[in-house]
TIZAGU-152509 format. One line per 4 residues: number of its first residue (from 0); for each residue y, z, x of N, C-alpha, C. Coordinates in Angstrom, 1 decimal, decimal comma, always signed. Layout:
<rs>
NUM	Y:Z:X:Y:Z:X:Y:Z:X  ...
</rs>
This chain:
<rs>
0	-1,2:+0,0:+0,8:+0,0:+0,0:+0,0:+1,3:+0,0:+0,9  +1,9:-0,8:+0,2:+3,4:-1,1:+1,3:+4,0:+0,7:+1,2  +4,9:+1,0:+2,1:+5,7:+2,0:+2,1:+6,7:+2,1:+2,3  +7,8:+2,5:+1,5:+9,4:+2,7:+2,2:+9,6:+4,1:+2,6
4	+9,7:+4,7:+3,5:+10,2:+6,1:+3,8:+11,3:+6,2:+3,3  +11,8:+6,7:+2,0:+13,6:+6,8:+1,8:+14,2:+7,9:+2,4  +13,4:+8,7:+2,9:+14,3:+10,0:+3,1:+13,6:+10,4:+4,4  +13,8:+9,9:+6,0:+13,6:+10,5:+7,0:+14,5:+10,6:+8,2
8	+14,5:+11,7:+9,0:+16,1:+12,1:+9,8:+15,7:+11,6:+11,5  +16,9:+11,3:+12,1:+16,3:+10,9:+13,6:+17,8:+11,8:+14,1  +17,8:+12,2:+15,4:+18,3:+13,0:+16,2:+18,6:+12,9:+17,4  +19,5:+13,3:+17,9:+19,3:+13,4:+20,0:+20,3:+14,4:+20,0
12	+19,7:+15,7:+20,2:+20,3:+17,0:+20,5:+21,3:+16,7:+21,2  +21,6:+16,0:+22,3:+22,6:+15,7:+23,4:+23,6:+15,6:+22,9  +23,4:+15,2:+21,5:+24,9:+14,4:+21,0:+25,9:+15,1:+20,3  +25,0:+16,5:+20,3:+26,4:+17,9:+20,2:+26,7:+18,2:+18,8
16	+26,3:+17,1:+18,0:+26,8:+17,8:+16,1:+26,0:+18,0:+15,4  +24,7:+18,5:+15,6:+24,0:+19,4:+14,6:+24,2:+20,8:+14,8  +24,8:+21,2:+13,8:+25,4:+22,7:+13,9:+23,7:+23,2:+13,3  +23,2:+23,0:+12,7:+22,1:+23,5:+11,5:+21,1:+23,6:+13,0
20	+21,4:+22,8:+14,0:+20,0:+22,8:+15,0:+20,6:+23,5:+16,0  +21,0:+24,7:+16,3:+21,9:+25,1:+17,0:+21,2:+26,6:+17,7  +21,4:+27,1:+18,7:+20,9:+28,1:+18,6:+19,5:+28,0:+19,5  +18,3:+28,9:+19,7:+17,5:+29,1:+20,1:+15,9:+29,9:+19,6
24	+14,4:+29,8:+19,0:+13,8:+30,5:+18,9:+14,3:+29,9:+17,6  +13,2:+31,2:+16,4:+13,4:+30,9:+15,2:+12,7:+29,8:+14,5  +12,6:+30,1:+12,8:+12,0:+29,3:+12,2:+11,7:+27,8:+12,8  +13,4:+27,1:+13,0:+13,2:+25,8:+13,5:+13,0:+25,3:+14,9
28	+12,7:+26,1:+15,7:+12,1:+25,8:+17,2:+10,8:+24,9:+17,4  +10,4:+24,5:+16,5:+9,7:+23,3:+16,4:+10,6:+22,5:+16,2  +11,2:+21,8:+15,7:+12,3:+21,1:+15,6:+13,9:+20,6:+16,3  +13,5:+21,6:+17,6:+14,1:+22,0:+17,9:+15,0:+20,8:+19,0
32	+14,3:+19,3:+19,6:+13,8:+18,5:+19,8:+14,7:+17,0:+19,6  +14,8:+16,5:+20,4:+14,9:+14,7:+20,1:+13,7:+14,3:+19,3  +14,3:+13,3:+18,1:+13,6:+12,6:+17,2:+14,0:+11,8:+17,4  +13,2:+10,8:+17,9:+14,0:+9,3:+17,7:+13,0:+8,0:+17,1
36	+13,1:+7,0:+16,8:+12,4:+6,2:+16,3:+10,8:+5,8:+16,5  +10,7:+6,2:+17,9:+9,3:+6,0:+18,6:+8,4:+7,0:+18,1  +9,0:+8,4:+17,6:+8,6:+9,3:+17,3:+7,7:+9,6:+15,8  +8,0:+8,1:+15,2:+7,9:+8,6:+13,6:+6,5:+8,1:+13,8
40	+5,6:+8,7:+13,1:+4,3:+9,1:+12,6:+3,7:+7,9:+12,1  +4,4:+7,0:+11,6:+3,6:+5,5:+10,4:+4,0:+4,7:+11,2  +3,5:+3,7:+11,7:+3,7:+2,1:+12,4:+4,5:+0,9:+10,8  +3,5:+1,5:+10,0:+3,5:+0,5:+8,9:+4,6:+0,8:+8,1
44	+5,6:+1,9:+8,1:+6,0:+2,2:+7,5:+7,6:+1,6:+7,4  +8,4:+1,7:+6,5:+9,9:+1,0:+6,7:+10,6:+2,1:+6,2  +11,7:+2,1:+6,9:+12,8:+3,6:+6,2:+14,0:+3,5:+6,0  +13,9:+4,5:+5,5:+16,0:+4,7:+5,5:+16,2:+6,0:+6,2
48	+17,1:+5,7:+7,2:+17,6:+6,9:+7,9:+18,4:+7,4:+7,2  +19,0:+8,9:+7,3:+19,7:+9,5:+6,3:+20,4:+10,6:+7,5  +21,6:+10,4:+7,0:+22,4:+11,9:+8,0:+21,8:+13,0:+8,1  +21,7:+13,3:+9,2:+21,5:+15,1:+9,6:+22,6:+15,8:+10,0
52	+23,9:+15,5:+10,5:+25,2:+15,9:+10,8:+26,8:+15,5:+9,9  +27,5:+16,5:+9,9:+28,7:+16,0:+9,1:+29,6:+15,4:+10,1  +29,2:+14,0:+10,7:+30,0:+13,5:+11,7:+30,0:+12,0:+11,5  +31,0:+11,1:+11,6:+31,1:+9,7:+11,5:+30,3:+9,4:+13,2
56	+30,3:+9,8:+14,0:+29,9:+9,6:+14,9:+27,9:+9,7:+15,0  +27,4:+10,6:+14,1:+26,1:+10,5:+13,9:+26,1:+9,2:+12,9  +26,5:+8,7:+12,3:+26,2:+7,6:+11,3:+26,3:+6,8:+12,2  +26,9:+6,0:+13,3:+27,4:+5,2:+14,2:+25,7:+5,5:+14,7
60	+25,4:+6,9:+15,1:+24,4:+6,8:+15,8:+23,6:+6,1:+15,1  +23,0:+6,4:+14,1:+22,0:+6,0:+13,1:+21,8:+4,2:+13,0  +23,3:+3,6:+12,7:+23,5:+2,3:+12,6:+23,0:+1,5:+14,1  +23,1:+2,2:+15,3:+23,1:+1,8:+16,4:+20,9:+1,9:+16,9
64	+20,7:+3,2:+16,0:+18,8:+2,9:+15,9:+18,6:+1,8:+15,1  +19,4:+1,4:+13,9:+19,0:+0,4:+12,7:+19,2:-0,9:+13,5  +20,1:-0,7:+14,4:+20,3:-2,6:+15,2:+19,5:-2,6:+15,5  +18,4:-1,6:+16,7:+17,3:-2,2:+17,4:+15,9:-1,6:+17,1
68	+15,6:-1,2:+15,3:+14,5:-1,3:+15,1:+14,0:-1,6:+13,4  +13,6:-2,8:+13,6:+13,6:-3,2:+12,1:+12,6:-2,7:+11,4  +12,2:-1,4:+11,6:+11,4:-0,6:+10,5:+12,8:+0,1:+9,5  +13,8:+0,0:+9,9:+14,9:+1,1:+9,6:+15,5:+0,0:+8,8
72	+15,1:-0,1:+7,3:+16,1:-1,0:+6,4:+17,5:-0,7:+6,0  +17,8:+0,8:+6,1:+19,2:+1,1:+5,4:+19,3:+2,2:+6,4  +20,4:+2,8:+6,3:+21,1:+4,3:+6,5:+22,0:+5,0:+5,6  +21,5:+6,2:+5,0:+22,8:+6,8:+4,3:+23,4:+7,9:+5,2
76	+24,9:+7,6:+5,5:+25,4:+8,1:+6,6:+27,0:+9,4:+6,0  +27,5:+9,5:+6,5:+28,5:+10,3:+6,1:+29,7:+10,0:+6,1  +30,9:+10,1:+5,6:+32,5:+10,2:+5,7:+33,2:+11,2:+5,6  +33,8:+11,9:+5,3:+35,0:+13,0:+4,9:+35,5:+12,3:+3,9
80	+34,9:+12,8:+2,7:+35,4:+12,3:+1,4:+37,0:+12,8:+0,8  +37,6:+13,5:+1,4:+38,9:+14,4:+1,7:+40,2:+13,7:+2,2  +39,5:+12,9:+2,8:+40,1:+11,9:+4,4:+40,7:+10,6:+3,8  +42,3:+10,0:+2,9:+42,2:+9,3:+2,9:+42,0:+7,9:+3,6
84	+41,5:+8,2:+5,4:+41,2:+7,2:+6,0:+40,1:+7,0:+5,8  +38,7:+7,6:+5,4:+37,6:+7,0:+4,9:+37,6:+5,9:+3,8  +38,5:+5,5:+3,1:+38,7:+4,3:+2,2:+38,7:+3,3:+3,7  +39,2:+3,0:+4,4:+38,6:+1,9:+5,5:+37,7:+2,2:+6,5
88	+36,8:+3,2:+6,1:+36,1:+4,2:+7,4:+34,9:+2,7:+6,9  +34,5:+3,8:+5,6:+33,7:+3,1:+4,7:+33,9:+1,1:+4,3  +34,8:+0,6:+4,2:+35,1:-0,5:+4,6:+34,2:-1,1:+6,2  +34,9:-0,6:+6,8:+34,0:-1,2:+8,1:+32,5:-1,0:+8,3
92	+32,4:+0,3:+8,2:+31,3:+0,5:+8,2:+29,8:-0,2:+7,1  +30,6:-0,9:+5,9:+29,8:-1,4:+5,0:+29,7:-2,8:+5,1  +30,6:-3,0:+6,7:+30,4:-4,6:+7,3:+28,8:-5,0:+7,6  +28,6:-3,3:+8,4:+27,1:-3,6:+8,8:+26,2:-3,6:+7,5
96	+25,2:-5,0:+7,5:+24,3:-4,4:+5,9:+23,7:-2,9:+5,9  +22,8:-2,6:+7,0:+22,4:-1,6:+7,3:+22,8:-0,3:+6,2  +24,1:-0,6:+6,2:+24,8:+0,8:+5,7:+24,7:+1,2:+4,1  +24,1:+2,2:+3,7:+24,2:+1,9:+2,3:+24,4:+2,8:+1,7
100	+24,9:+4,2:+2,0:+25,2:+5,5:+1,2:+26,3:+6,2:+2,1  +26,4:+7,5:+1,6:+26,6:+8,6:+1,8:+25,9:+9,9:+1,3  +26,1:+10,6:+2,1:+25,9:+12,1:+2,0:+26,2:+13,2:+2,4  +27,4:+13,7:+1,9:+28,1:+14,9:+1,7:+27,2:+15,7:+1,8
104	+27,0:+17,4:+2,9:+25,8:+18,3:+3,1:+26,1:+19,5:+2,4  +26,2:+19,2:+0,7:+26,9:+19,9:-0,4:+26,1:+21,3:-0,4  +25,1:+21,0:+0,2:+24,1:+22,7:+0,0:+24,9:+23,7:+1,4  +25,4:+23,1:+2,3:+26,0:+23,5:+3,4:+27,5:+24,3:+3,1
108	+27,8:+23,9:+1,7:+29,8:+23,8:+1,5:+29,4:+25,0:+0,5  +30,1:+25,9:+0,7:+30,2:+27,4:+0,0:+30,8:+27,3:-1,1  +31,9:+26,4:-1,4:+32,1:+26,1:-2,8:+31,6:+25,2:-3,9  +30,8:+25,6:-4,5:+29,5:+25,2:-5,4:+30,5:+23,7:-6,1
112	+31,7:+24,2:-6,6:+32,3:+22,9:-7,3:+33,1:+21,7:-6,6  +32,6:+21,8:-5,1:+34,0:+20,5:-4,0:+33,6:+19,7:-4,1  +32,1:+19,0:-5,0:+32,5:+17,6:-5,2:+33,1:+17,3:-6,9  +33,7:+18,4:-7,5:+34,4:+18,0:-8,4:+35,7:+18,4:-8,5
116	+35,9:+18,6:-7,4:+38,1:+18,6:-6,8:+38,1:+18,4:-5,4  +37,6:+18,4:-4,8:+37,4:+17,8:-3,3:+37,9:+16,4:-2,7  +36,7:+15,6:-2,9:+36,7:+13,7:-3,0:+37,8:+13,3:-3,5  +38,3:+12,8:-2,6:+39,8:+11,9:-2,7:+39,0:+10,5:-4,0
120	+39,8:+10,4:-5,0:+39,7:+9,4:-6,2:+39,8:+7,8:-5,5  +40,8:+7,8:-4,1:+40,4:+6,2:-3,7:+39,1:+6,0:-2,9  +38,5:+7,0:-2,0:+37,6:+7,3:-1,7:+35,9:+6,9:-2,8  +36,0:+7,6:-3,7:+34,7:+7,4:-4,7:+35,2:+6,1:-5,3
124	+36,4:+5,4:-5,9:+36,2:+4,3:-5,8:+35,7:+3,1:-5,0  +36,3:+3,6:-3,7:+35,7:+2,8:-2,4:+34,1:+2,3:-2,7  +33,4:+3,8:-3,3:+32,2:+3,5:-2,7:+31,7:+2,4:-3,9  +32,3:+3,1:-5,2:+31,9:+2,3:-5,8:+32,3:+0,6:-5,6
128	+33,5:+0,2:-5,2:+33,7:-1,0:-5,2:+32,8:-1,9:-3,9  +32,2:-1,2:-2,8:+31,4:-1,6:-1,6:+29,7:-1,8:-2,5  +29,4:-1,1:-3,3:+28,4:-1,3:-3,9:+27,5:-0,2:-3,0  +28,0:+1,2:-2,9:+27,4:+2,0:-1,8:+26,8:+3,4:-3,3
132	+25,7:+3,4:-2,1:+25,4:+5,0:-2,9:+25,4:+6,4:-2,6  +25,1:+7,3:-3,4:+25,7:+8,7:-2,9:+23,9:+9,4:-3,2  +24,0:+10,0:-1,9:+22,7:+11,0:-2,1:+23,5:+12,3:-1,8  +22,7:+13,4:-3,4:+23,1:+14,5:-3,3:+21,9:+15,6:-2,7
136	+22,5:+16,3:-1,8:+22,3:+17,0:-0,7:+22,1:+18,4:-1,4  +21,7:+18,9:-3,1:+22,3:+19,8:-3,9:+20,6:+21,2:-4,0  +21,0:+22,1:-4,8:+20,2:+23,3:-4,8:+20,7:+23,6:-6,3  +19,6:+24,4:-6,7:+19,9:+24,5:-8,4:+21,3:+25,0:-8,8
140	+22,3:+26,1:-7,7:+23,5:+25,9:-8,0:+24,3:+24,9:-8,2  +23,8:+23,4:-7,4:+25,3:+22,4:-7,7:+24,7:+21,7:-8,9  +23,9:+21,9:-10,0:+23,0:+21,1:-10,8:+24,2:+20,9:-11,8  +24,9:+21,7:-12,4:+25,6:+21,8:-13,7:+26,6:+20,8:-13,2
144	+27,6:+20,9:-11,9:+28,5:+20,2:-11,6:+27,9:+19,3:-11,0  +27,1:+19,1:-10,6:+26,6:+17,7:-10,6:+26,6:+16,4:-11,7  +25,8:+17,5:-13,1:+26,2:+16,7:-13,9:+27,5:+16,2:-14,7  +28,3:+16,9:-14,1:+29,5:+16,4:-14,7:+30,0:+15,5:-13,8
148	+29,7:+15,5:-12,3:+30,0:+14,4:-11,5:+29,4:+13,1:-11,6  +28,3:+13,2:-12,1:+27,9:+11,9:-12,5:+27,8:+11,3:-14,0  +28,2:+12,1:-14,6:+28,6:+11,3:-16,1:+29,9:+10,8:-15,5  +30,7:+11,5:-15,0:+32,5:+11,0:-14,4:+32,3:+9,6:-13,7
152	+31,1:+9,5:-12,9:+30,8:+8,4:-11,7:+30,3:+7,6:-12,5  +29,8:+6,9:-13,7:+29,0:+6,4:-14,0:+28,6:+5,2:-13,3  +29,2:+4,6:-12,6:+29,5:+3,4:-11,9:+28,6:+3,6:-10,5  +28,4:+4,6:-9,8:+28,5:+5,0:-8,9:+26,7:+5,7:-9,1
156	+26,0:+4,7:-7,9:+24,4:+5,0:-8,1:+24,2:+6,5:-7,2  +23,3:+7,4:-7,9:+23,1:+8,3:-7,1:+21,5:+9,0:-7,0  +21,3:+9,6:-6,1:+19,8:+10,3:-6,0:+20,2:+11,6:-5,8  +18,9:+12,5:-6,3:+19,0:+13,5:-5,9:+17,8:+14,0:-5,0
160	+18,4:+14,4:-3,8:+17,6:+14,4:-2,8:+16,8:+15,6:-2,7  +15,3:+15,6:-2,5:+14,5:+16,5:-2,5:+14,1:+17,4:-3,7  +14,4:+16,7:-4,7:+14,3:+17,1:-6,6:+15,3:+18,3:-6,2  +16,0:+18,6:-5,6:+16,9:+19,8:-5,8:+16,2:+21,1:-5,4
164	+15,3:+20,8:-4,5:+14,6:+22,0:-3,8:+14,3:+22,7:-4,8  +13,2:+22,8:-6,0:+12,8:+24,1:-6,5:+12,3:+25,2:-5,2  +12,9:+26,2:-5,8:+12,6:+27,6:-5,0:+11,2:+28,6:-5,9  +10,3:+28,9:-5,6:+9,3:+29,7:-5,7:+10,3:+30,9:-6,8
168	+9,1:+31,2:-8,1:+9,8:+31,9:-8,8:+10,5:+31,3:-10,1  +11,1:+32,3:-10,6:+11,6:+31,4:-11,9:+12,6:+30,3:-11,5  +12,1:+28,7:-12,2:+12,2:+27,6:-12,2:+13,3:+27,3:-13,5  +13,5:+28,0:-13,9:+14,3:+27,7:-15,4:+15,3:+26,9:-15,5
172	+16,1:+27,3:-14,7:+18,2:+26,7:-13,7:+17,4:+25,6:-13,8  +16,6:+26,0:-12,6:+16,4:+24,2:-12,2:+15,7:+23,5:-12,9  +14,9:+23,2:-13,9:+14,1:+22,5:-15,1:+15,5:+21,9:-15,8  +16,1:+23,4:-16,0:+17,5:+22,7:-17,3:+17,9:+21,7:-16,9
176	+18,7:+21,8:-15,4:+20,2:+21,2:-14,8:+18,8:+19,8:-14,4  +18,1:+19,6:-13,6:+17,5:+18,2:-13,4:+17,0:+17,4:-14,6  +16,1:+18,1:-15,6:+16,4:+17,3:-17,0:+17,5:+16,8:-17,3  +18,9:+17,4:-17,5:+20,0:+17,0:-17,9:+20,7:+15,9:-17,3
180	+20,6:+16,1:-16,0:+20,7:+15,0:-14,7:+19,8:+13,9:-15,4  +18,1:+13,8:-15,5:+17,8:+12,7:-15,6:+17,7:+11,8:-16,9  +18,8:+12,8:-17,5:+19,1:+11,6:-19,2:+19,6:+10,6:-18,7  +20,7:+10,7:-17,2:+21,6:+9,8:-17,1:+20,5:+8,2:-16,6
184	+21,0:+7,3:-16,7:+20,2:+6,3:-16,1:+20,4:+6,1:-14,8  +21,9:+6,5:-14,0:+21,7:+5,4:-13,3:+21,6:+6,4:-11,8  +21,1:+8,2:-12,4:+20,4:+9,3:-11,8:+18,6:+8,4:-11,1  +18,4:+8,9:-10,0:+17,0:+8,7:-9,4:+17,0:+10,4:-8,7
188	+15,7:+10,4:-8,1:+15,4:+11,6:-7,7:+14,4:+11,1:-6,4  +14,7:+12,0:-5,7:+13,7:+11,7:-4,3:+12,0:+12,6:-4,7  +11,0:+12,5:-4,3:+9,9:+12,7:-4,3:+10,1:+13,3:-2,5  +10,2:+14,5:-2,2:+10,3:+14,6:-0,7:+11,0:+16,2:-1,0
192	+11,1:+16,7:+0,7:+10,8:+18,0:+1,0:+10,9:+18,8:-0,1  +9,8:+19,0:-0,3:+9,4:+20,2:-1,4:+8,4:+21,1:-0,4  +7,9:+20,9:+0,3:+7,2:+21,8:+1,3:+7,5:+22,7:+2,1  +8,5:+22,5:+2,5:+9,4:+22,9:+3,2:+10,7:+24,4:+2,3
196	+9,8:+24,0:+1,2:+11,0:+25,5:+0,1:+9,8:+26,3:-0,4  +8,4:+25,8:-0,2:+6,9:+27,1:-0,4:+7,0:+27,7:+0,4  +6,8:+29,3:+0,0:+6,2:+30,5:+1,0:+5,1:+30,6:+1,6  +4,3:+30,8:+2,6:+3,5:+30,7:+2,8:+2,0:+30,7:+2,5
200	+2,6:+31,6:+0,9:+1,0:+31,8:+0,0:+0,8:+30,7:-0,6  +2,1:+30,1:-1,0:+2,0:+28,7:-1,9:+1,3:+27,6:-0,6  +1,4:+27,6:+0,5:+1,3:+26,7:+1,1:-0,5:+26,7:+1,2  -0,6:+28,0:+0,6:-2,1:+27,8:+0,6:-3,0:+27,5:-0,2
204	-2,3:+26,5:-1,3:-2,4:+25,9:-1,9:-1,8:+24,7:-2,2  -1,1:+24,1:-1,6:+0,3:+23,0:-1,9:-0,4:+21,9:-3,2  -1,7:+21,3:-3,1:-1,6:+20,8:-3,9:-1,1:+21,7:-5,7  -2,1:+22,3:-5,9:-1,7:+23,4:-7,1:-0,2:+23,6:-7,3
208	+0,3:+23,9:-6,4:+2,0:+24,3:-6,2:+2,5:+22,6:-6,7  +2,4:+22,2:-6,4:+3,1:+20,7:-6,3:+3,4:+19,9:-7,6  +1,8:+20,4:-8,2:+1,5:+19,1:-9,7:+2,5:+19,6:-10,7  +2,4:+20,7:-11,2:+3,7:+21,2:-11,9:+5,0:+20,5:-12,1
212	+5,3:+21,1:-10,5:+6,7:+20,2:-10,2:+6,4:+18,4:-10,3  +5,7:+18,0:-10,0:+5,6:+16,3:-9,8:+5,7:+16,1:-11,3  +4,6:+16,8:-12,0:+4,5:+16,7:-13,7:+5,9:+16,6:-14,4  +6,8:+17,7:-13,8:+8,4:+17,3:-15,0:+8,7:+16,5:-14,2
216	+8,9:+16,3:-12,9:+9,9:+15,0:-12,6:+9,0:+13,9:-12,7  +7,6:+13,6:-13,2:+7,7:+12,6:-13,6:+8,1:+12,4:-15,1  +7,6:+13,3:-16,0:+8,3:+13,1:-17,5:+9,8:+13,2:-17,7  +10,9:+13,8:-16,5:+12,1:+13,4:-16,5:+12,4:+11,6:-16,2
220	+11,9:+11,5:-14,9:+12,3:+10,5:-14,4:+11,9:+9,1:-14,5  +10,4:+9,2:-15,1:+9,7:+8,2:-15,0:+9,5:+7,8:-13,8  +8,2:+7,1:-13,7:+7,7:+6,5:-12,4:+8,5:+5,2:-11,9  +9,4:+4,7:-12,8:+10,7:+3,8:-12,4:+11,7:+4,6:-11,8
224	+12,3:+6,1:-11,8:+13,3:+6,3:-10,7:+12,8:+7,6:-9,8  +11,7:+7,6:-9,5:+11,2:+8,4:-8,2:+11,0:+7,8:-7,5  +11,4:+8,4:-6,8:+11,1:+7,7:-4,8:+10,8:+8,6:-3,7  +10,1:+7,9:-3,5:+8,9:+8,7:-2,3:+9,8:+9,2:-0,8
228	+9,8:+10,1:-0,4:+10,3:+10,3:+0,9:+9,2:+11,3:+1,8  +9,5:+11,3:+3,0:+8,6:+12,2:+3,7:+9,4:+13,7:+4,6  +11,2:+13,3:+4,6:+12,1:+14,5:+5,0:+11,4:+14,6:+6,4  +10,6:+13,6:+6,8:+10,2:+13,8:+8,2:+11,4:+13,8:+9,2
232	+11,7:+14,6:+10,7:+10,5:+15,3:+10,9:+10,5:+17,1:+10,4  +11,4:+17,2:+9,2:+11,8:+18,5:+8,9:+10,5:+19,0:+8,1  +9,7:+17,9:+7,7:+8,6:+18,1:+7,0:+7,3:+19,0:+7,7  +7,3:+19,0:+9,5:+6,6:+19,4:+9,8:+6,8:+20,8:+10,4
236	+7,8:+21,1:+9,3:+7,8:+22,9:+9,6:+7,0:+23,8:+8,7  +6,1:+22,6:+7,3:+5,7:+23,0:+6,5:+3,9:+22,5:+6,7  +4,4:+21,1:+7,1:+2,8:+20,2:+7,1:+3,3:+19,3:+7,5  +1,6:+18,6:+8,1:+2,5:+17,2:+8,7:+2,2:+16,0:+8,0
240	+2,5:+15,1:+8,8:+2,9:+13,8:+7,8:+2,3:+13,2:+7,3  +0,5:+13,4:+7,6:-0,8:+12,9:+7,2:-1,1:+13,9:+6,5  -0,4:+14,9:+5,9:-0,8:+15,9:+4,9:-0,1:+15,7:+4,0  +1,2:+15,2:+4,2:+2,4:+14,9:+2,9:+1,5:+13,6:+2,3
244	+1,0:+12,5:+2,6:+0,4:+11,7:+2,4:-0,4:+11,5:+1,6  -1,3:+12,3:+2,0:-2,8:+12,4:+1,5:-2,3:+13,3:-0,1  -1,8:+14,7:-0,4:-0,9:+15,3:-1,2:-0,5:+14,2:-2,2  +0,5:+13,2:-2,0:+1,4:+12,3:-2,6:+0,4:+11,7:-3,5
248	-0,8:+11,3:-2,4:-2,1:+10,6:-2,9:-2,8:+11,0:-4,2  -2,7:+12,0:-3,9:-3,5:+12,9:-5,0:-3,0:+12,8:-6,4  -1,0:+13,3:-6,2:-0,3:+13,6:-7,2:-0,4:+12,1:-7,8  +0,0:+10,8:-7,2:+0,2:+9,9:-8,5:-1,4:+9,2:-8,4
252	-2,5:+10,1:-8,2:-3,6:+9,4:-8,6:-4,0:+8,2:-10,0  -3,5:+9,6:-10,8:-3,3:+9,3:-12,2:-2,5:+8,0:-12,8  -1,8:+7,8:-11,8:-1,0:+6,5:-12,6:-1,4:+4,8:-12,1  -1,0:+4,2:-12,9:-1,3:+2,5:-12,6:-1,2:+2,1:-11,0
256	-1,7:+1,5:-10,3:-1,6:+1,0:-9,3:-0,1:+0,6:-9,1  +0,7:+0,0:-10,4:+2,0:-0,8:-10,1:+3,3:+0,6:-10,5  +2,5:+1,4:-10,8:+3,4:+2,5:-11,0:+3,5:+3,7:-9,3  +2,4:+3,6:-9,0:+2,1:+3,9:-7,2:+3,1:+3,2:-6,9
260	+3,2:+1,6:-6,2:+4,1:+1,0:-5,8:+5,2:+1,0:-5,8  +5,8:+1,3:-7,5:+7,1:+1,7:-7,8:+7,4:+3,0:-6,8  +7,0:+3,7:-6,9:+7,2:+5,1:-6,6:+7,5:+5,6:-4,7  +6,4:+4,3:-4,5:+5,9:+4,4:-2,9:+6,7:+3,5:-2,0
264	+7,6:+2,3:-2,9:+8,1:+1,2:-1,8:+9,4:+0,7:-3,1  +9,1:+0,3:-4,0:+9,6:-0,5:-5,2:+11,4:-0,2:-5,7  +11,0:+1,2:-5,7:+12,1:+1,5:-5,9:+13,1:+1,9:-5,3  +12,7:+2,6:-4,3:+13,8:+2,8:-3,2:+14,2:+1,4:-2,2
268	+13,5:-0,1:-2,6:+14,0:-1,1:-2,6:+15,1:-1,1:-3,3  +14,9:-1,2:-4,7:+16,0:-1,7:-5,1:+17,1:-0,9:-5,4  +16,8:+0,7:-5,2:+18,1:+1,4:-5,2:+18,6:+1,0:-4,0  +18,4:+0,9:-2,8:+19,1:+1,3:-1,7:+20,0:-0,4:-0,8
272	+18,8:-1,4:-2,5:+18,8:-2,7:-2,1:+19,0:-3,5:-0,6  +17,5:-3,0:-0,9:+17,0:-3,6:+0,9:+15,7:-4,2:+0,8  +15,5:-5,6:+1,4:+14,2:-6,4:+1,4:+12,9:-5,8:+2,0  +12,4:-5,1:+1,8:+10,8:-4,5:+2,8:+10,2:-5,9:+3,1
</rs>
């Protein structure tokens, strides 16, 4: 089966702007590491790189792996949505095809509502007029103003990245606010790190832990706006990538062969509109 990776991160510590990888020891000391293209786990695989820093300078990086390796069909990169010079940031930058989002590290920004007074109005027009998309970076707190951000955006395609991290425990917030999210149509949802927010007991179980969750976001979203990601290589602080696989395998056993496809390559084609 063809594969798009929509959601995996590349890195080079050297380059000074991951604050989140900062530091020494600790949970992420596996991680702790240059990622770079050679590194990724699937030969067969095609992807979208996606920001790991709030830096125009990491997106440059990203665009600069996408020139010299054609497994890498897109990048969702970053701007300072604040910045009225991102209206030409994003201009140039959407010279390269390569380029094809943003992502604001909204779980990072302490005020739960900045992308609903924050984002400069010529700015989100921008993106809308470049034909660019917005992946949200969000946790069951930005769910409510999320949805008001994207009934406001209608124009303006968006994912939500990693189903919004359910957390272990009552699931309620987050059932409401992502159902409500996925009335909208032109809402998708990533299929991706959810492993990485189980406790250790759940882990000892991940498929059991998983079907639940897969179950509403597939009756939210339909097997038309899920898209498969792997959140590699943050994924292997939980499991590795021949375990996210085999997992994924399991979960859309149940469905049509052409509904697999959708899920696994299909759609994150044509959201991110890029030829595999």
């Amino acid at each position: 089966m063809q594969i798009i990776d929509a959601h995996c991160h590349f890195w080079r510590l050297a380059r000074g702007d991951y604050g989140w990888l900062a530091g020494k020891g600790g949970p992420l000391a596996p991680i702790r590491r240059d990622f770079l293209p050679a590194d990724y786990p699937a030969e067969d695989a095609q992807l979208i790189a996606v920001q790991a820093a709030p830096t125009l300078a990491e997106t440059d990086f990203l665009l600069s792996l996408a020139d010299d390796d054609p497994r890498i069909l897109g990048v969702v990169g970053w701007v300072d949505m604040t910045d009225p010079a991102s209206v030409e940031t994003l201009r140039i930058r959407a010279e390269n095809p390569a380029f094809k989002g943003i992502r604001p590290m909204l779980q990072d920004i302490e005020d739960t509502d900045w992308l609903l007074t924050a984002p400069r109005a010529d700015v989100l027009s921008a993106l809308r007029d470049l034909g660019l998309r917005f992946d949200a970076l969000v946790t069951e707190r930005h769910l409510a103003g999320l949805l008001r951000f994207a009934e406001r955006e209608a124009g303006l395609p968006l994912i939500v990245d990693h189903a919004a991290k359910p957390q272990p425990g009552d699931r309620s917030g987050w059932e409401e606010g992502l159902r409500a999210l996925a009335r909208l149509p032109h809402v998708h949802c990533k299929l991706s790190g959810l492993l990485t927010e189980f406790s250790p007991e759940m882990l000892r179980d991940p498929l059991g832990e998983l079907q639940p969750i897969f179950d509403r976001l597939l009756d939210w979203f339909g097997p038309e706006r899920l898209i498969w990601g792997s959140d590699w290589p943050v994924l292997t602080l939980a499991a590795g990538y021949a375990e996210w696989q085999s997992l994924t395998e399991e979960l859309l056993g149940g469905l049509s062969a052409g509904e697999q496809a959708a899920i696994m390559a299909d759609n994150a084609a044509r959201f991110y509109g890029v030829e595999p």
